[in-house]
N, C-alpha and C positions, 0 to 999 in steps of 0.2 A: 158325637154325631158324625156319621158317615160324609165322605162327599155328597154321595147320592140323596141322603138326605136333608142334607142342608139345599142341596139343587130341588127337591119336591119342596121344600119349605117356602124358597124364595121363588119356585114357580107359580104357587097357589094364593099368594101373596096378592094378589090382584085379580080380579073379574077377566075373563075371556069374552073376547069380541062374540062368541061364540059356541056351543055347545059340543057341535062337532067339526073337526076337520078332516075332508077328503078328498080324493081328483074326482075328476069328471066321471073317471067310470064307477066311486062307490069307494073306493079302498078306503079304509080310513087309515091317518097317519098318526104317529106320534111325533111328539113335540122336539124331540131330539134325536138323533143317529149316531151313534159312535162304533171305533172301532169292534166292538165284542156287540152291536146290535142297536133297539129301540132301545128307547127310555120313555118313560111316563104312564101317564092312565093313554091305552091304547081298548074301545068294546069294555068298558067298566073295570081292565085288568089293568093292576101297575105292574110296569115293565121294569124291573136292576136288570142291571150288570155290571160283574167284576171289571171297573176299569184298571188300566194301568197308569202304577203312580205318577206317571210323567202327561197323563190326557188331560184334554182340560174340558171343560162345561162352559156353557155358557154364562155369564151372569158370573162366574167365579175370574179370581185372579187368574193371569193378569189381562183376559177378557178378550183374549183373539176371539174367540167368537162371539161376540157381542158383550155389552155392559149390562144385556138383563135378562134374566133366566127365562124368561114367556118371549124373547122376541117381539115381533107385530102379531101374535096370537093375542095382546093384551090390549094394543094401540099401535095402532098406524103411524109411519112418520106422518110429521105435519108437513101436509101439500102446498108450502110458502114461493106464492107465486110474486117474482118480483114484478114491480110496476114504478112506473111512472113517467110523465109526460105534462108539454106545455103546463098549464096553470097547476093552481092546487085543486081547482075545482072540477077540472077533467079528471084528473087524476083522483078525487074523491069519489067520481061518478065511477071511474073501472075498479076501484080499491071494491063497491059495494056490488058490484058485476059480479067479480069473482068470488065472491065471497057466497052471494045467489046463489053460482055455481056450482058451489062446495070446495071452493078452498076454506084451508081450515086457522091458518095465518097469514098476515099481510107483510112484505120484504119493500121496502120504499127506493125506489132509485131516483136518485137529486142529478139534475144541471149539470152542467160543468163547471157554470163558475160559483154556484153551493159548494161544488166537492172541492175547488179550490179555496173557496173562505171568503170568495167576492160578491159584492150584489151586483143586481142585475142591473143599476146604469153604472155602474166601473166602467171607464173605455174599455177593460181588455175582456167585458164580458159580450162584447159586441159582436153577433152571431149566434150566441151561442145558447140565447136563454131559451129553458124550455126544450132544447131540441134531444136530449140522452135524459132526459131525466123531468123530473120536477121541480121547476124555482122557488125555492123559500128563503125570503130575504128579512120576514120581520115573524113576530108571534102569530098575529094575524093570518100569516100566509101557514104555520102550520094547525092552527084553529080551524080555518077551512079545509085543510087536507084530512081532518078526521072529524069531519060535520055527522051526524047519527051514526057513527059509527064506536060503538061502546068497546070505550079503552079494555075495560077492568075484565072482559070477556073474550076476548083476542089474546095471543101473542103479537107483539111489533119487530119485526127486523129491520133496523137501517144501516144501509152499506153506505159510510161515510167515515172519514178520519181527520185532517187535519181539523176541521170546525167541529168537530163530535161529540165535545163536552156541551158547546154552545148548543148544538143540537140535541143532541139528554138533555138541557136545563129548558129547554124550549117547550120538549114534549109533559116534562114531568109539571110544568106550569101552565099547560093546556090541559091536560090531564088532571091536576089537581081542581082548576077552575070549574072545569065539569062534575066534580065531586068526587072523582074518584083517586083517593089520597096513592104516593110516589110507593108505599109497599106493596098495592097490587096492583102494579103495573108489574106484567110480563112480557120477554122478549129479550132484542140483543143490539148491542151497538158494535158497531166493526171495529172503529179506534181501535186498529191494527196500525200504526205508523210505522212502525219498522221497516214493512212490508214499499212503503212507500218510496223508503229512499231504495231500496233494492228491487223493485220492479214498475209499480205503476206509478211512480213519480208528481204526486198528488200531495205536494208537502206547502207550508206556510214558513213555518220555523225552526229553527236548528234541530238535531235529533234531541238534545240534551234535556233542554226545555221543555221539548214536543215531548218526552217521555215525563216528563213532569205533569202534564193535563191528562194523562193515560192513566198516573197513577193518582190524582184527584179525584178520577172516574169510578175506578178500582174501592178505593177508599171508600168514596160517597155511597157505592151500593152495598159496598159489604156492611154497614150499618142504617142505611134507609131503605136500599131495594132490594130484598132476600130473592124475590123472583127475575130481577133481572141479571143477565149478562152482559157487565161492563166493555169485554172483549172478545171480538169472535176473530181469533188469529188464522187471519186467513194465506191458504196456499193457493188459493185460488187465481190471484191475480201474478203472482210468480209462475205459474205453470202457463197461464196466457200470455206471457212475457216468452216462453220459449222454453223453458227450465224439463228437463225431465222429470217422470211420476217419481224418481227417488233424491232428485232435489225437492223439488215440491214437499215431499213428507219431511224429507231434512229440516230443508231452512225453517219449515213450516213451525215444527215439533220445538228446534233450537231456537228462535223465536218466544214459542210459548214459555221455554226454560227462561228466557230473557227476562219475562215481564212476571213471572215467579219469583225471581231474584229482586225485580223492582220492587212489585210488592212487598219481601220479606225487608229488603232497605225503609221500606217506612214505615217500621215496626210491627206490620200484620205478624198474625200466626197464621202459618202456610194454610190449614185446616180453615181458617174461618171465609178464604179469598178463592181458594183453588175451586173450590164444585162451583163457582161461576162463571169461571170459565169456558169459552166454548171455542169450536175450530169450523173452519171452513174448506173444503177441499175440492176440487175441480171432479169430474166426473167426464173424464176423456174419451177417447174412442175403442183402444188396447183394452177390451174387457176383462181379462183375467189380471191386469196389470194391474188396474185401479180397484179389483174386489184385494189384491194380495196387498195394497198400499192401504187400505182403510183397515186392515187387519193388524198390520204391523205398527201401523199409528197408535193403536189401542193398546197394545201389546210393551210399546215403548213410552209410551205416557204411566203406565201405571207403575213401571218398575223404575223410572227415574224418581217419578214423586216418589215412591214409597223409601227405594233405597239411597236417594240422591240428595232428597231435597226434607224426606224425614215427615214426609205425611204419616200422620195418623189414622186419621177418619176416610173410610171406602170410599166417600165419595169424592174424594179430593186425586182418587189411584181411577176415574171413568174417564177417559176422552169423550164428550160429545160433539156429534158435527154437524153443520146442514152441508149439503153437497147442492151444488149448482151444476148443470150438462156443457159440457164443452163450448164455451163463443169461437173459440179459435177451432174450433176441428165443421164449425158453418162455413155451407161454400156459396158462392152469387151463384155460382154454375148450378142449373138443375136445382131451385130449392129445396121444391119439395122433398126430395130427398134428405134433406135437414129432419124433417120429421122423424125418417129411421133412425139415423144418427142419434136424434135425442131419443127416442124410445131404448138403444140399445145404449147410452149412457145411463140413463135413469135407471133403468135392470140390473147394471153394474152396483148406481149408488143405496139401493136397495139391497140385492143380496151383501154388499157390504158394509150393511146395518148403518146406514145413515139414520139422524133421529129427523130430519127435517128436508126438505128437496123442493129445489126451483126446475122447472125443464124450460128451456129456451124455447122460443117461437121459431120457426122455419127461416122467418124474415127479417129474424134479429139484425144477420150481417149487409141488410139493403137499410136497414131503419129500423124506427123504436116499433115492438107490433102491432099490426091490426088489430081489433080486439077479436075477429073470426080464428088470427094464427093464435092468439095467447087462449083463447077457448080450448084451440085441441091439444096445447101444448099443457094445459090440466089436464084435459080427459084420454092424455097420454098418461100420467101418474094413476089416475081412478083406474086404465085397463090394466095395469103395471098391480096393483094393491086389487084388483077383485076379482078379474081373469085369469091372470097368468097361474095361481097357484102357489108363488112362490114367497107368501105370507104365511103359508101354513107348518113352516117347518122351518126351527130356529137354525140359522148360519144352515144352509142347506150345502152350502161347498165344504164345509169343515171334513177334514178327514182326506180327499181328495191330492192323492201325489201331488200334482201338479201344484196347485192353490197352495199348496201348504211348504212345498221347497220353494215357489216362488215370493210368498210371504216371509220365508229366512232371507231369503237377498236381498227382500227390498229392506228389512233390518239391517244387516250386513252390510248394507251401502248407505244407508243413515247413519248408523255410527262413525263410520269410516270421515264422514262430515264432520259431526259432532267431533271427533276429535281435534279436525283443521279449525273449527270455529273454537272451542277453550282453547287450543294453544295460541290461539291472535289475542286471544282475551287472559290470558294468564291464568287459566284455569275456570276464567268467570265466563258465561255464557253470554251476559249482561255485557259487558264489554267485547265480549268477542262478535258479536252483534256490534254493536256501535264501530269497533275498531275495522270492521266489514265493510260496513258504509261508508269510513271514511278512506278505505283504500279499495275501492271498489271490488271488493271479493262476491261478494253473491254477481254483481252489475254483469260484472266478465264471464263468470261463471256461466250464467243464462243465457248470457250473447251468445257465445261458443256452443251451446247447446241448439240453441235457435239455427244456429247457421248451421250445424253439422244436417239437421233434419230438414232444412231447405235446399238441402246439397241435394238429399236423398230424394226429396220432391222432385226437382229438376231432372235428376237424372232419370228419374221412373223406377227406381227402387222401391220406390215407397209408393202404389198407386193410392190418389185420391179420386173414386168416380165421380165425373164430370169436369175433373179439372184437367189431368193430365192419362186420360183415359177417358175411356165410354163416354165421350162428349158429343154434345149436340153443336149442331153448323147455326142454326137458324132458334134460339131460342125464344117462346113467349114469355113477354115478361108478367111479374105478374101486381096485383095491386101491395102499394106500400103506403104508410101512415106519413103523411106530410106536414110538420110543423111549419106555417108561414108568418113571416116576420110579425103578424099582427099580435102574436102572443107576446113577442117580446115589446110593445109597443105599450099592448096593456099592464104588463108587468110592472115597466118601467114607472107607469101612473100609477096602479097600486102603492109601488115603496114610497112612491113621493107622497101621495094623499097621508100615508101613515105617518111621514115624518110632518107634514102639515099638523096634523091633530095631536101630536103627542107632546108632551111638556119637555121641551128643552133644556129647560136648567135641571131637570131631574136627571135627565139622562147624559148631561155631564157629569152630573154629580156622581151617579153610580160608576158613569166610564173611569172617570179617577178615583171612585173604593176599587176601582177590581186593580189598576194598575199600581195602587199603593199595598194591595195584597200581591197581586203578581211578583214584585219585589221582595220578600218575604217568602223563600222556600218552602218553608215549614205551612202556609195556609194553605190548604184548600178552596183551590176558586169556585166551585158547584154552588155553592149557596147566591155566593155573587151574582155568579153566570144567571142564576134563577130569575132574581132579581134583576139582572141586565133585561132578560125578555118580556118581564112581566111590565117593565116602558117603554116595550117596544125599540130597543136599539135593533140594529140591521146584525145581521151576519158578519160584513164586512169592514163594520165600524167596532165589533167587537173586536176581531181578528188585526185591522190597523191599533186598538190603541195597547192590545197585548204585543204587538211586537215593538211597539214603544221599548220595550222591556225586553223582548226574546231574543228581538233581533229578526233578521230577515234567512233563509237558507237557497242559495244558488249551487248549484251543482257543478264544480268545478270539473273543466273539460276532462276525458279522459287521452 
């Protein structure tokens, strides 16, 4: 079988959104362009041509232009709007908004002191509840956050890590209560901890341990969740840190190698753990920057597993990713103008085939959104996927000088990484990662990146409109979503009512199974963790009685 035939094979492999594709004036396109021309059924003709041995296809190794031979001619990314705010029950009321709307996945964003591992009357969660997120401090609290809303027919994405396991055992026991058993449950959990000690700084307990519940997670789905993603490694929050688009793909990528290695340390075979994998990546302002980093990501994920790490099975050599639009590239100055900005990130994470994509609300950087600014910051993605055109023709930059030397550098300078990270780790990625964190290599890294590009800001090298140009003297402001202390008022009476009603000697009981397993390497805490929520222990009662055990992590000054 020819290349070209094995590409018609695995094109027709799946139904078309669609019967024909064309622009607005009639042309019709074919599904591919390469250097010697079309390719495909183009007017009922199929289209060869003689490529050269070195071009690549889409859907073929090692997948610079995408991981699937139809592109969005077969499925759309999914338009996974993140959300969330005060209770669980506002936040259930917008989850079902959007979803009206036509979004087509739900992405959850929790509290601050959720993402820390605290509930919400901890002294230090004081201010905070409810205001970046949604509070979930018991079972109950995430039972209401998906009240008629059918598990088993969604994807779930939750951006959360230190607490993440507790939070998977939480959903998968809300979830199952409803009847719909823990294998068809789809979506992703973030349990990217790595990430935490080297940029958004959201950690409970040591790295060591902390990659111990990552790989519990790991574990638990490769044999009960076939459709879930235990880890969505993300670069997202490194690049909001400061980090340039080829740290970003670096750390991001080496990272992923990390908890590959984790996984293979506790016995998986690479094949049965790898296609669940997923990645997260920023979608910046520098368009042709971040289409040529989601290219080279793909490109070096498939040839590491294959020839590194000894995959077998194709689907273990696909990066998948969702792509989030810039928080850091939003300005207070002149909102609205945030709206462009994310239209023209979201174009980027599109043409470089994201499988899943959030766009940011205008108003992110004044507060959590309206629900008028997160409305058009969907039907920024619907005009992105059904105006612009540029769903009808797989990788449409592929082939393009530009796009394509810039896609070797930003390999170029990922490796150049990857090699600083094995040599701290002795070859191992896995520790070269650990040993990172523990002499702040990624931390300095970003800093110095951050700072060189606020050099350039200040100076007006680098114009941002409205901030240090084309500004306005007198601006209107305009409306923002206002979280007032009452939420956290009632919150605080929710957790207590629950621990009111629930049996107490049971939930000591369980608190000491899970710390007499904790101690015990070799178990798996998920089943526990399950069992922890299904008597309603809190969040942060989970999280104090495992550090019993882990220990506590403080970040020693630099």
């Amino acid at each position: 079988m020819t290349r070209f035939d094995e590409w018609v094979a695995n094109y027709h492999r799946a139904p078309k959104r669609q019967d024909r594709f064309e622009t607005l004036s009639g042309i019709e396109l074919a599904p591919v362009y390469t250097s010697q021309g079309a390719i495909g059924t183009v007017a009922g003709k199929e289209l060869q041509a003689a490529l050269p041995e070195d071009e690549e296809l889409p859907g073929s190794y090692p997948y610079t232009r995408g991981i699937y031979a139809s592109g969005y001619r077969t499925k759309l990314w999914t338009m996974r709007m993140f959300a969330g705010f005060s209770s669980a029950a506002e936040t259930n009321e917008r989850f079902r908004e959007l979803l009206a709307a036509g979004g087509t996945g739900l992405s959850v964003a929790f509290d601050l002191p959720t993402l820390m591992g605290r509930d919400s009357d901890d002294p230090k969660s004081l201010g905070e509840v409810g205001k970046c997120g949604v509070a979930i401090d018991t079972y109950d609290d995430m039972e209401t956050l998906f009240t008629d809303i059918r598990l088993g027919d969604i994807t779930t994405s939750m951006t959360i890590n230190s607490p993440a396991a507790f939070i998977l055992a939480s959903f998968v026991a809300v979830a199952e209560a409803s009847g719909v058993p823990r294998g068809a449950l789809g979506g992703t959990l973030q349990n990217d901890i790595l990430k935490e000690y080297q940029a958004q700084k959201e950690y409970y307990f040591p790295p060591r341990p902390s990659m111990r519940l990552v790989r519990d997670t790991m574990t638990f789905a490769a044999a009960e969740m076939p459709k879930w993603h235990p880890l969505s490694v993300s670069g997202y929050h490194i690049r909001e840190a400061g980090a340039t688009a080829a740290e970003e793909l670096a750390f991001t990528i080496a990272n992923g190698f990390a908890y590959v290695e984790t996984g293979l340390a506790a016995g998986l075979e690479v094949d049965n753990f790898a296609p669940q994998l997923s990645f997260f990546f920023n979608a910046h302002i520098d368009f042709f920057e971040e289409i040529a980093k989601y290219r080279a990501a793909r490109r070096i994920w498939a040839r590491w597993m294959r020839d590194h790490y000894h995959a077998k099975d194709p689907r273990s050599w696909l990066l998948r990713f969702h792509t989030q639009t810039a928080g850091v590239s939003l300005t207070a100055q002149q909102p609205e103008l945030n709206i462009v900005r994310t239209a023209i990130e979201a174009l980027a994470g599109t043409l470089g085939g994201t499988q899943s994509l959030h766009t940011n609300s205008m108003d992110e950087v004044l507060s959590l959104p309206t629900q008028k600014a997160a409305r058009i910051a969907l039907r920024t993605q619907q005009i992105v996927a059904h105006e612009t055109g540029v769903t009808n023709v797989v990788d449409p930059l592929g082939g393009s000088y530009f796009v394509e030397e810039l896609t070797r550098e930003m390999e170029r300078r990922a490796e150049e990484i990857f090699a600083e990270i094995a040599d701290l780790g002795n070859g191992s990625m896995l520790e070269g990662a650990l040993t990172g964190v523990d002499t702040f290599y990624h931390v300095n890294r970003i800093a110095d990146s951050a700072y060189e590009l606020e050099k350039k800001i200040s100076a007006g090298e680098r114009i941002v409109v409205g901030v240090n140009n084309f500004v306005l003297e007198n601006e209107e402001p305009i409306d923002t979503l206002v979280i007032g202390p009452e939420v956290e008022k009632l919150q605080v009476q929710r957790l207590q009512d629950v621990r009111q009603r629930r049996d107490s000697d049971e939930v000591a009981r369980v608190l000491a199974e899970l710390q007499a397993e904790a101690r015990d390497p070799e178990v798996n805490l998920m089943e526990s963790l399950i069992r922890a929520s299904r008597v309603r222990v809190s969040v942060g009662e989970v999280m104090e009685a495992l550090a019993e055990v882990f220990g506590y992590y403080e970040e020693p000054g630099i």
